[in-house]
C-alpha positions in Angstrom: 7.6 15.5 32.6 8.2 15.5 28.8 6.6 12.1 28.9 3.4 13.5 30.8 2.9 16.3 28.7 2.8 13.8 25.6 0.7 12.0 26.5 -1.2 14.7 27.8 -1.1 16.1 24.4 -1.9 13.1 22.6 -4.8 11.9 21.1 -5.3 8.6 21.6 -8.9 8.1 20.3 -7.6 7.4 17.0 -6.3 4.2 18.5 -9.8 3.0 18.5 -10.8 4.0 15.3 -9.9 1.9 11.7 -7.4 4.2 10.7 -4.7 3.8 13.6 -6.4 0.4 14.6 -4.9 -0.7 11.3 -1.4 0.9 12.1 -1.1 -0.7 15.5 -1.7 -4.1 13.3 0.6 -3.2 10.6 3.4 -2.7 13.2 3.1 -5.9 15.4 2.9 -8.1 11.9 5.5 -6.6 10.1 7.6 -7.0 13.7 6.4 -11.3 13.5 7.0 -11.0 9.3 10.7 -9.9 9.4 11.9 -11.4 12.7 10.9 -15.4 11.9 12.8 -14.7 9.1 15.6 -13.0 9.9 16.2 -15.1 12.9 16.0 -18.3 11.2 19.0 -21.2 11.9 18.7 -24.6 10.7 20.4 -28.0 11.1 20.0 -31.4 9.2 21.5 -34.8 9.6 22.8 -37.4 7.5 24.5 -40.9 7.5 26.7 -42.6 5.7 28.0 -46.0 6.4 30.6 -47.5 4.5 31.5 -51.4 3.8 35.0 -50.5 6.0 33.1 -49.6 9.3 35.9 -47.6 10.1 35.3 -45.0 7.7 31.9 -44.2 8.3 30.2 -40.9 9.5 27.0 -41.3 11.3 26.2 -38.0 12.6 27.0 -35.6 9.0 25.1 -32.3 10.6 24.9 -29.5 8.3 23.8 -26.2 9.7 21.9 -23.1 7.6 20.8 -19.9 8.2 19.6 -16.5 7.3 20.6 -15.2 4.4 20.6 -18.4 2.9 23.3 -18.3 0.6 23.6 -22.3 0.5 26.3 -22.2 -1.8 28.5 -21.1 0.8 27.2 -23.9 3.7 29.5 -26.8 3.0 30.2 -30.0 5.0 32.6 -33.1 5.2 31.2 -36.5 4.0 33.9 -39.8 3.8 34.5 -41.1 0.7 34.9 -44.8 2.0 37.7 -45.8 -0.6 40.2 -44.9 2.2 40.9 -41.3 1.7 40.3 -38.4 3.8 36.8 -36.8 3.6 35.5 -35.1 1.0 34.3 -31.2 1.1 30.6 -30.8 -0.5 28.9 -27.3 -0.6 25.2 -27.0 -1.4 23.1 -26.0 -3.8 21.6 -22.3 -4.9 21.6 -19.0 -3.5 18.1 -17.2 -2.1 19.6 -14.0 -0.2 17.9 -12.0 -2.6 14.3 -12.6 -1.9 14.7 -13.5 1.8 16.9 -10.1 2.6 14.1 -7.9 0.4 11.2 -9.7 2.5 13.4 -8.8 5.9 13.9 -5.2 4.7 9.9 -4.5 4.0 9.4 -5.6 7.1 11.4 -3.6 8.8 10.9 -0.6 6.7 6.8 -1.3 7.1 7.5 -1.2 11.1 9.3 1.9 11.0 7.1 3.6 8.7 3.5 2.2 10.6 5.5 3.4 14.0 6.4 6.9 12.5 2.6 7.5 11.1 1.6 6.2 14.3 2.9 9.0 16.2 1.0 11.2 13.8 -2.2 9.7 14.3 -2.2 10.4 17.9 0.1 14.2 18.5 -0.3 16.2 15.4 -3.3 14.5 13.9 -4.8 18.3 12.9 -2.0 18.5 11.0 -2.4 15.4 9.1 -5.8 16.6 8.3 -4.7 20.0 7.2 -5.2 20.5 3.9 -5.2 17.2 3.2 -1.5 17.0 2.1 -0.4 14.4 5.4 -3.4 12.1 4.2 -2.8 12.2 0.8 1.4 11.7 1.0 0.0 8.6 3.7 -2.4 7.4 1.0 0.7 6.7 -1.8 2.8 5.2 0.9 0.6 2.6 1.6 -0.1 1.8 -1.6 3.4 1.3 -2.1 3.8 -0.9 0.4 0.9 -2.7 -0.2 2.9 -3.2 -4.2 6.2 -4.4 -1.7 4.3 -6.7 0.2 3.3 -8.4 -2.9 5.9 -8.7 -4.4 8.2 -9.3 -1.3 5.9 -12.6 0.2 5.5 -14.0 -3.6 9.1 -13.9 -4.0 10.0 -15.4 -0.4 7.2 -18.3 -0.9 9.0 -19.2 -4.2 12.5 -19.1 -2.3 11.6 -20.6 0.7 10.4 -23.5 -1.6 13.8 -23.7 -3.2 15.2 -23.2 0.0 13.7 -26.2 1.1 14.7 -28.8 -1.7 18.5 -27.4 -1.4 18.4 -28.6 2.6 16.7 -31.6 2.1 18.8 -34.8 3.1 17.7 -37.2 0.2 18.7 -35.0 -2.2 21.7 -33.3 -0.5 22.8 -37.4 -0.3 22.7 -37.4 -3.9 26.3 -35.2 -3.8 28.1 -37.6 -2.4 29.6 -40.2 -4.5 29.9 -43.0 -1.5 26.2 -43.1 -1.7 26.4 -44.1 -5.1 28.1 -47.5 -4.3 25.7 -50.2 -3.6 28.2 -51.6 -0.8 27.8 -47.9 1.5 24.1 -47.3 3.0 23.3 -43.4 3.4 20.3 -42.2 4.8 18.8 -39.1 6.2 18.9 -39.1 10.2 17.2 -35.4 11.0 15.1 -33.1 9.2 15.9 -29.5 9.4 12.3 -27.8 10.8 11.2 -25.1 8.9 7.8 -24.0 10.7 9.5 -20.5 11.6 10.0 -19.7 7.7 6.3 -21.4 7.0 5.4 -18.4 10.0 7.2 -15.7 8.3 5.2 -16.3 4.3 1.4 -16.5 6.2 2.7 -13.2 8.2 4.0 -12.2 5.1 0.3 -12.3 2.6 -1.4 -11.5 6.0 0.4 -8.2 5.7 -0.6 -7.7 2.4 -4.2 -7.8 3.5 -3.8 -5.1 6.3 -1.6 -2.8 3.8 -4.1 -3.3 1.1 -7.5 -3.0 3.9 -5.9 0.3 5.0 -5.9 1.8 1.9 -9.4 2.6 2.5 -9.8 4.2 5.5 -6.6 6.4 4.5 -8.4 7.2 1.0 -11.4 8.7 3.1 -9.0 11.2 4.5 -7.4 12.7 1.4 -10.5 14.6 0.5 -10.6 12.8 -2.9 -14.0 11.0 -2.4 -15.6 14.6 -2.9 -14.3 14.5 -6.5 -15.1 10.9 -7.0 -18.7 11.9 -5.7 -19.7 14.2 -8.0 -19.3 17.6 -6.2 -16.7 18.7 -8.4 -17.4 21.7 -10.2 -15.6 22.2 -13.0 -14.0 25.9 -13.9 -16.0 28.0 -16.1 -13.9 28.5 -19.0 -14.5 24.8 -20.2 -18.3 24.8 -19.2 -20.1 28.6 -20.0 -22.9 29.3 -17.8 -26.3 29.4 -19.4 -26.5 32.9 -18.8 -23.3 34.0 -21.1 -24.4 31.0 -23.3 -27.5 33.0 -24.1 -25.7 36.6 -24.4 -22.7 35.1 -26.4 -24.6 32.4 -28.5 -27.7 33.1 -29.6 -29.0 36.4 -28.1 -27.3 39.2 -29.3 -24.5 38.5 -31.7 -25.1 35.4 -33.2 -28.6 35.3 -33.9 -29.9 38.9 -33.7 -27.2 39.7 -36.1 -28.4 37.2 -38.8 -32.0 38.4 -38.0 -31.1 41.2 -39.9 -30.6 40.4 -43.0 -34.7 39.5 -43.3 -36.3 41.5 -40.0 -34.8 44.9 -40.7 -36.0 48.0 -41.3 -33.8 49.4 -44.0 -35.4 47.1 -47.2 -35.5 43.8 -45.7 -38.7 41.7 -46.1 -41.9 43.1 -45.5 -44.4 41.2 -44.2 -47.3 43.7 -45.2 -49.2 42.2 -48.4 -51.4 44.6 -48.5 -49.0 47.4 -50.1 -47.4 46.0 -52.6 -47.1 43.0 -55.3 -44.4 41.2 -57.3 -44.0 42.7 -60.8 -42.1 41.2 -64.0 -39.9 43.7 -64.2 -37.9 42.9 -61.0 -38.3 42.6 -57.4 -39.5 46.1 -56.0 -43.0 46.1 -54.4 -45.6 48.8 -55.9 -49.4 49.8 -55.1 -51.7 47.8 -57.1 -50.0 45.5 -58.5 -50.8 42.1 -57.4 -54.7 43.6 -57.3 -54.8 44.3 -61.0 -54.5 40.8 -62.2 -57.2 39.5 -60.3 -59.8 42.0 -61.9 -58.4 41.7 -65.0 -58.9 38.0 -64.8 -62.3 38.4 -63.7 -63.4 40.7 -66.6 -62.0 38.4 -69.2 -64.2 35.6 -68.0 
């Protein structure tokens, strides 16, 4: 019954649309990414035949797994000069990059099956204010930054990886090899498709991380501000209304008006009444009318 009413509850059209289309294929290649490499065991053989027949060892097999600390994987190679065998350990330790790849991948599958659920039974709430979108928008960019980081490391330790297990160069520890007289050769190569598997899976969930980061981004509500439909408060931009009443209008330039459009012996525009005299600045009847005619009687 619980089960029923789930799935009667659920909304399972988001399944079809990019943003849980993209979580369905998040889940099933972070499930290949971590499990071809966690799973891993290997196995190469090596020969070594001595001038005394009887002291040879034709079937050295030296087995490797996940984690891949190599500097613990040791074997037993004859030393042909009549003593027992000799104990060699190999070269280099990669846990490091190959457990950090394993834990993204396993962290990405919990996290894509978690937001998942989401998608399909409280997807309102995910929408809600656009707080779900926008927590689900800076998860995914940071593990889009893990993925990065994860499948560059393991590509450059997988590489390492395979020139510690390779038998021509893992011959070069023994010192029987270095006789002329003994013959050493490599018999088996260890087969390292699976960790080839796990790098592609691991770039190719790079691209999904990084692809969903769109369709995720459309659901935080952020493309409204990016758009240009944000308005910004009033304080830092005035209307043009108080721009007018505070600015220019009445207190800034009315008030300066003043000082030459008053009333109270400003300027006065009226020529008519009044002239300049030598005496100072007042304006009198007459006296700008007098010069003229006494200029034209003297001519």
């Amino acid at each position: 019954d619980v089960v029923n009413q789930l799935v009667a509850t659920g909304q399972f059209t988001i399944i079809k649309q990019p943003l849980g289309f993209m979580k369905i294929l998040q889940w099933i290649f972070a499930i290949f990414a971590f499990s071809t490499c966690g799973s891993y065991s290997g196995m190469f053989k090596m020969s070594v035949e001595c001038k005394n027949r009887s002291e040879s060892d034709l079937s050295i097999e030296v087995e490797f797994e996940y984690p891949f600390r190599l500097h613990q994987v040791y074997f037993d190679a004859p030393t042909c000069k009549g003593e027992s065998p000799e104990r060699l350990f190999l070269i280099g330790d990669y846990s490091s990059s190959a457990e950090f790849f394993v834990t993204v991948g396993v962290f990405s599958f919990l996290y894509s099956m978690a937001a998942l659920s989401v998608y399909v039974f409280i997807l309102e709430k995910y929408r809600e204010g656009c707080k779900g979108a926008q927590i689900d928008f800076v998860v995914t960019s940071v593990f889009t930054f893990f993925w990065l980081v994860a499948s560059s490391a393991w590509a450059k330790g997988l590489s390492d990886v395979k020139a510690a297990t390779d038998p021509d160069k893992v011959l070069l520890l023994i010192e029987a090899c270095d006789e002329p007289e003994n013959r050493c050769r490599e018999v088996h190569d260890p087969v390292v498709s699976g960790l080839n598997t796990s790098v592609a899976f691991g770039f190719l969930n790079l691209i999904l991380w990084g692809g969903n980061l769109w369709f995720v981004f459309k659901e935080t509500g952020w493309m409204a501000a990016f758009g240009g439909t944000y308005a910004p408060s009033q304080e830092k931009a005035p209307a043009p209304e108080s721009f007018g009443q505070e600015g220019y209008g009445q207190e800034g330039y009315a008030q300066q008006g003043d000082a030459y459009a008053g009333t109270q012996g400003g300027y006065q525009p009226d020529y008519g009444q009044g002239g300049y005299t030598e005496g100072g600045g007042d304006y009198q009847q007459g006296g700008y009318e007098q010069q003229p005619t006494s200029f034209a009687n003297q001519m």
